[in-house]
C-alpha positions in Angstrom: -23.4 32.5 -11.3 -20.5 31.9 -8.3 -18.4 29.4 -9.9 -16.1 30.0 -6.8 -15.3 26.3 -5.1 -16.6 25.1 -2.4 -14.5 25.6 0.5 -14.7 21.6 1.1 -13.7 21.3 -2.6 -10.6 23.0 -2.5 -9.8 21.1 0.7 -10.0 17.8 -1.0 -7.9 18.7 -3.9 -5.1 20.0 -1.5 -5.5 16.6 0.4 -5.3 14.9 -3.2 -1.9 17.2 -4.5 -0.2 17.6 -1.3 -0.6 13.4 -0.1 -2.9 11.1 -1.3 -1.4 11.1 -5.0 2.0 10.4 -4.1 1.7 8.1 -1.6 -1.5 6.5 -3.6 1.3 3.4 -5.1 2.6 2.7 -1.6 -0.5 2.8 0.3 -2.0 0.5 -2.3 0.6 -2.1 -1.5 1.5 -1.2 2.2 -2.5 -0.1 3.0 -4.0 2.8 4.1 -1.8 4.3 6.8 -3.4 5.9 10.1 -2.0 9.2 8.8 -4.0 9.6 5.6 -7.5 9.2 7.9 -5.8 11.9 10.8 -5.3 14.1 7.5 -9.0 13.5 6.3 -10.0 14.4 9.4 -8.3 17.8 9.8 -9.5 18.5 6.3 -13.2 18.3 7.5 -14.6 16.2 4.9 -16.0 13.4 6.9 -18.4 16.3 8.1 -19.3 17.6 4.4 -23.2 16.3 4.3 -23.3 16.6 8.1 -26.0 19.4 9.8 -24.2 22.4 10.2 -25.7 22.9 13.8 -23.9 19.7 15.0 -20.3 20.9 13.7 -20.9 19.7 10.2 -20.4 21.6 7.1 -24.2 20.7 5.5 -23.0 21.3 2.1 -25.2 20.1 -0.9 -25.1 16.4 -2.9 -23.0 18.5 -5.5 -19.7 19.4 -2.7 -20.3 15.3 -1.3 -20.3 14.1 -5.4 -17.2 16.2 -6.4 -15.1 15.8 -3.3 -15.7 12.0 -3.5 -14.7 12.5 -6.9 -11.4 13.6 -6.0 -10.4 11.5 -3.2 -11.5 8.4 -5.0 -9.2 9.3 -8.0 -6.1 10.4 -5.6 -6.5 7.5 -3.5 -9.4 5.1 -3.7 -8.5 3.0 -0.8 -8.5 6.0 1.0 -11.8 7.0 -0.2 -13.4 3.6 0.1 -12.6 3.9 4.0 -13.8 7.6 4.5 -16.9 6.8 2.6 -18.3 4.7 5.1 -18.9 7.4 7.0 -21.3 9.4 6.0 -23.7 6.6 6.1 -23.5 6.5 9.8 -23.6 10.7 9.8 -27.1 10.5 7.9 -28.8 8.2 9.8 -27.7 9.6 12.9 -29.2 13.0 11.1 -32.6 11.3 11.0 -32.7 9.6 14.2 -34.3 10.5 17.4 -33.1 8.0 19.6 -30.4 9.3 22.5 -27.2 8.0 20.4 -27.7 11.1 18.0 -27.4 13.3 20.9 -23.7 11.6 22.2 -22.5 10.6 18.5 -23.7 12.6 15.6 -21.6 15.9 16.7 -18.5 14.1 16.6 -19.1 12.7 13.6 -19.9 15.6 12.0 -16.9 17.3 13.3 -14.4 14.6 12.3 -13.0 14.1 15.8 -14.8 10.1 14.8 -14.5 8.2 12.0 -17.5 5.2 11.6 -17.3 2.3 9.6 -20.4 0.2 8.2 -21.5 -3.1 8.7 -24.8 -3.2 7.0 -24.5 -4.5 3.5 -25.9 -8.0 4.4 -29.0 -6.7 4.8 -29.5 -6.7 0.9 -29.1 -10.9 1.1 -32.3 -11.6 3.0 -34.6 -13.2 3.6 -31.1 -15.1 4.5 -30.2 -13.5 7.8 -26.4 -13.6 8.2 -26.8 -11.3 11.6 -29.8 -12.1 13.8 -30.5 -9.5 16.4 -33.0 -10.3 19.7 -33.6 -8.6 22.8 -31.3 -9.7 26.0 -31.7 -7.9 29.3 -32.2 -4.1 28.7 -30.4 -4.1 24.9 -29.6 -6.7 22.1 -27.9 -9.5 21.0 -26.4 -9.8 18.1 -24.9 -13.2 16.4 -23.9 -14.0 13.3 -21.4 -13.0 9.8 -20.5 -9.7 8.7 -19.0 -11.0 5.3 -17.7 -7.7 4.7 -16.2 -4.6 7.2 -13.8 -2.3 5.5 -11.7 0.3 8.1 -10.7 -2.5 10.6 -7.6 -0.8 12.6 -8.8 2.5 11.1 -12.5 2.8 12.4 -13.5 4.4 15.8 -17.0 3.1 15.9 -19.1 1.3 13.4 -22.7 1.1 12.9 -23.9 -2.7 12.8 -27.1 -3.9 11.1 -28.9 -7.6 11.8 -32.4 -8.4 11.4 -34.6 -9.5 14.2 -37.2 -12.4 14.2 -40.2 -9.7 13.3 -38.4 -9.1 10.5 -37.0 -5.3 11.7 -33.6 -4.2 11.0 -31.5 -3.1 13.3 -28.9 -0.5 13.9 -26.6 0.0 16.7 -22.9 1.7 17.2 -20.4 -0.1 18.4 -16.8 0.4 19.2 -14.7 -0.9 16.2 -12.5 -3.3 18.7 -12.5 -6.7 19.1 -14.1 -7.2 22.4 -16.7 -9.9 24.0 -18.9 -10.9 21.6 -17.1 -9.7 18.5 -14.3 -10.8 16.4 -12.2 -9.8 13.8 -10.7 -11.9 10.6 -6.8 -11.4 9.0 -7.1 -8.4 6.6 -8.3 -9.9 3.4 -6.0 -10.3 0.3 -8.3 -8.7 -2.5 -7.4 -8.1 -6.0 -7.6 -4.5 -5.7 -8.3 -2.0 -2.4 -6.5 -5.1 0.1 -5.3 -1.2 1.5 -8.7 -0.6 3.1 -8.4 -3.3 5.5 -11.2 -4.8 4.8 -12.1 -7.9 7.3 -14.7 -10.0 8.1 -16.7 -10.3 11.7 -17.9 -13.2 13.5 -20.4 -12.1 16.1 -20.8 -14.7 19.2 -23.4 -12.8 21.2 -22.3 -8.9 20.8 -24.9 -7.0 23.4 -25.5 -3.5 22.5 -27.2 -1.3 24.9 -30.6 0.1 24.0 -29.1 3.7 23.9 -26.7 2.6 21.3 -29.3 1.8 18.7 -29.8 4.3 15.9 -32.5 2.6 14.0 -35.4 0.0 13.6 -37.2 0.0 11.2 -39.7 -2.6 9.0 -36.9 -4.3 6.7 -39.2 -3.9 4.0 -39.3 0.0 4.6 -35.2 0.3 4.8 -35.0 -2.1 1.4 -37.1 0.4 -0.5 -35.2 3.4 0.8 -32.1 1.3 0.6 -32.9 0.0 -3.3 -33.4 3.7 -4.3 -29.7 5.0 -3.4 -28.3 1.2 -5.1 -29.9 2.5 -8.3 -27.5 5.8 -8.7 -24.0 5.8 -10.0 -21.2 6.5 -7.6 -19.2 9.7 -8.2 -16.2 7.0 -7.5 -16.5 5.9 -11.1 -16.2 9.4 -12.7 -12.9 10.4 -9.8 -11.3 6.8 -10.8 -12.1 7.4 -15.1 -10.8 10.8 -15.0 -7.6 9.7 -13.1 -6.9 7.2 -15.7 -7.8 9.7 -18.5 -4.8 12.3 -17.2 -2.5 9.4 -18.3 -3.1 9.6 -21.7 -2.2 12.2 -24.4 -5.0 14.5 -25.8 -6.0 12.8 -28.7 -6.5 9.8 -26.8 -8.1 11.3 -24.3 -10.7 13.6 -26.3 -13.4 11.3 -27.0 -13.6 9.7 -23.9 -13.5 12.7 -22.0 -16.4 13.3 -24.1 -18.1 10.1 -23.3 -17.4 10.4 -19.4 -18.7 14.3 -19.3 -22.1 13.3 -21.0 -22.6 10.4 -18.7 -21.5 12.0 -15.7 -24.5 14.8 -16.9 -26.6 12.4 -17.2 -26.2 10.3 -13.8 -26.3 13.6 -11.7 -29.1 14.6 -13.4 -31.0 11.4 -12.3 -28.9 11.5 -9.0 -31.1 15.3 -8.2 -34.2 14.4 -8.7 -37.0 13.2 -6.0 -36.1 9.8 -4.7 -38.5 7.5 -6.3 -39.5 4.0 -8.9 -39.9 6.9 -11.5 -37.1 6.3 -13.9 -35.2 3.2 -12.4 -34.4 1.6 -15.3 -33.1 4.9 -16.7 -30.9 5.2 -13.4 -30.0 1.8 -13.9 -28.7 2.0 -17.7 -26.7 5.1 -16.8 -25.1 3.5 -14.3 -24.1 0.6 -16.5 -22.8 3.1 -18.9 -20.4 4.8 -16.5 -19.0 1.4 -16.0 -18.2 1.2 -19.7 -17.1 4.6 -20.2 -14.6 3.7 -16.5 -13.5 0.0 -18.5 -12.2 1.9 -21.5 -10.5 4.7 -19.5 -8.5 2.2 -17.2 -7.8 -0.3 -20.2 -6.2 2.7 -22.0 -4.4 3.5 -20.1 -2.6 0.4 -19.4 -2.2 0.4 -23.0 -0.3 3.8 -23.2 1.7 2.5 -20.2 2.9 -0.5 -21.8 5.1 -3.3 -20.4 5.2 -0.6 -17.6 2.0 -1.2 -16.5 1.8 -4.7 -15.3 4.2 -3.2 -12.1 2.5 -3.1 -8.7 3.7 0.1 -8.5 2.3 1.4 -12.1 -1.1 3.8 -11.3 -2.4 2.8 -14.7 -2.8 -1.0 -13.1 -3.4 0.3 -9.6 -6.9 2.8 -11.4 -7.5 -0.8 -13.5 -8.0 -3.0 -10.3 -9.8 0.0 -9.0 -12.3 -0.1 -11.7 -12.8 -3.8 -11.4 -13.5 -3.0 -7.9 -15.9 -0.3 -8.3 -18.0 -3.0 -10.8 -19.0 -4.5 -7.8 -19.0 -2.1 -5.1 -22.6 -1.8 -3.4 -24.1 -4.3 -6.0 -27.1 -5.5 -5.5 -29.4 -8.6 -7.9 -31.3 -5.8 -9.6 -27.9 -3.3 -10.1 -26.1 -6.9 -11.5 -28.8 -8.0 -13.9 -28.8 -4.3 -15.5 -25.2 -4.5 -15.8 -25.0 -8.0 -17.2 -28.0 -7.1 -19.6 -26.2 -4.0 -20.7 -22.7 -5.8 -21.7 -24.7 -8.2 -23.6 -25.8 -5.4 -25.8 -22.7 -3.9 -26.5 -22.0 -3.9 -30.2 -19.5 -6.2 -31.5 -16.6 -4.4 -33.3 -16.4 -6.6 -36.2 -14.2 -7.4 -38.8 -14.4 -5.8 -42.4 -14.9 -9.0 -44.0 -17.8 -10.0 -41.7 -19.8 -6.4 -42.4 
């Protein structure tokens, strides 16, 4: 067997060592500066699940899971605004409308980075972006609660639904501009460094040639509920980060913990997309939560006092973690999780045995 890295791999640990580690503290306070996407681009990751024949690198779910891995635990700002991408890079892969033919080699090449506004979708049948025809493209009104890169992004794929019920997706450029407007930066407890805004959309038109895809919503949810049941390799890059903070003996048994789970969710994560096993993906999931709690707790524990500093990693990975709880969560993905803590065994005391 090769066990030779993956090109991409090696890549993303040089962008980890060589910037994104040491400048993880101040871009967590200061945000994610222009110069840590520029470097992401020159690395070629935003092109590592891209078709090789458009400039991408094609490389399998193993390279994307493990380089994800490591950027999220060198830098998970960073990593929360270069994941967006590859969103936009695989629909474009599936498409064939005319946009795939002027977008999808650039963004397999790195020379664009896309953002994602989409995730409101998973709130209908409320409708917090209505899309209808105008003219020769479409109108789009309405909330995006939620659009991470603002500042960073060079175009971003936007999602509404339309009044037969289709979803919607078109590229636009990530500007303010007529139709399209930008919040402040958001103050969050943890990843405020991803410039993460909201975007009020007053009649946004979108040529027809910029759409990417429309589809049935009912055929995009079940695609869409399929990827929410899987456990992001975030969790594992963000746990093992915290684990290299503790001493040996500390660490063992959770290293232990986070290498069986981590197994386990890939496992699940290679298999044919399907109902088969949900709940199974779904329990896993909620375990790599728990195994991600007690790595970040400890190691604010071993830091101490120390640790309640902005500029501490161990509380930096901790609001990181809280973060991840609720990344990409969806009512199905939050009952698991609820249902799971509820089961956790109390420790109790000797007396009470």
């Amino acid at each position: 067997m090769d066990l030779t890295p993956h090109p991409l791999v090696v890549r993303a640990r040089r962008l980890a060592t060589d910037l994104l580690v040491p400048e993880a503290e101040r871009a967590d306070q200061e945000g994610v500066p222009a110069s840590h996407i520029e470097a992401v681009k020159r690395s070629g990751l935003l092109g590592v699940a891209a078709p090789a024949e458009h400039g991408g690198w094609g490389a399998p779910p193993a390279v994307l899971r493990e380089t994800a891995e490591i950027l999220a635990g060198a830098c998970c700002a960073t990593w929360f605004v270069q994941t967006q991408h590859h969103t936009p890079v695989q629909t474009l892969a599936r498409s064939e409308l005319p946009v795939r033919d002027r977008l999808l080699g650039p963004l397999s090449r790195g020379e664009l980075l896309s953002g994602v506004a989409y995730a409101h979708l998973r709130s209908y049948p409320r409708r917090p972006v209505r899309v209808r025809r105008q003219g020769e493209g479409w109108r789009f009104d309405g909330t995006v609660p939620w659009y991470t890169g603002w500042g960073l992004n060079d175009v971003l794929l936007l999602a509404g639904v339309t009044d037969a019920d289709e979803v919607l997706f078109a590229f636009a450029e990530a500007r303010e501009q007529p139709g399209l407007r930008a919040s402040a930066p958001m103050r969050l407890a943890a990843l405020t460094a991803a410039r993460t805004v909201s975007l009020e959309l007053d009649g946004l038109w979108l040529p027809a040639e910029a759409v990417a895809l429309r589809t049935p919503y009912t055929r995009w949810a079940e695609g869409d509920r399929l990827k929410t049941l899987l456990t992001n390799p975030a969790v594992f890059g963000v746990a093992q980060a915290a684990l290299s903070l503790l001493d040996d003996e500390t660490a063992g048994p959770l290293r232990s913990r986070l290498a069986d789970v981590r197994r386990r969710a890939y496992a699940l994560a290679d298999l044919p997309a399907s109902e088969a096993r949900a709940g199974e993906r779904l329990a896993v999931r909620a375990e790599a939560y728990e195994v991600l709690r007690a790595a970040t707790t400890a190691a604010v524990v071993a830091g101490g006092g120390r640790a309640m500093a902005l500029t501490s990693r161990a509380q930096r990975l901790a609001r990181e973690g809280l973060f991840l709880l609720v990344q990409g969560q969806t009512a199905e993905s939050r009952a698991a999780h609820l249902r799971a803590l509820g089961e956790l065994p109390a420790a109790g005391r000797e007396e009470d045995r």
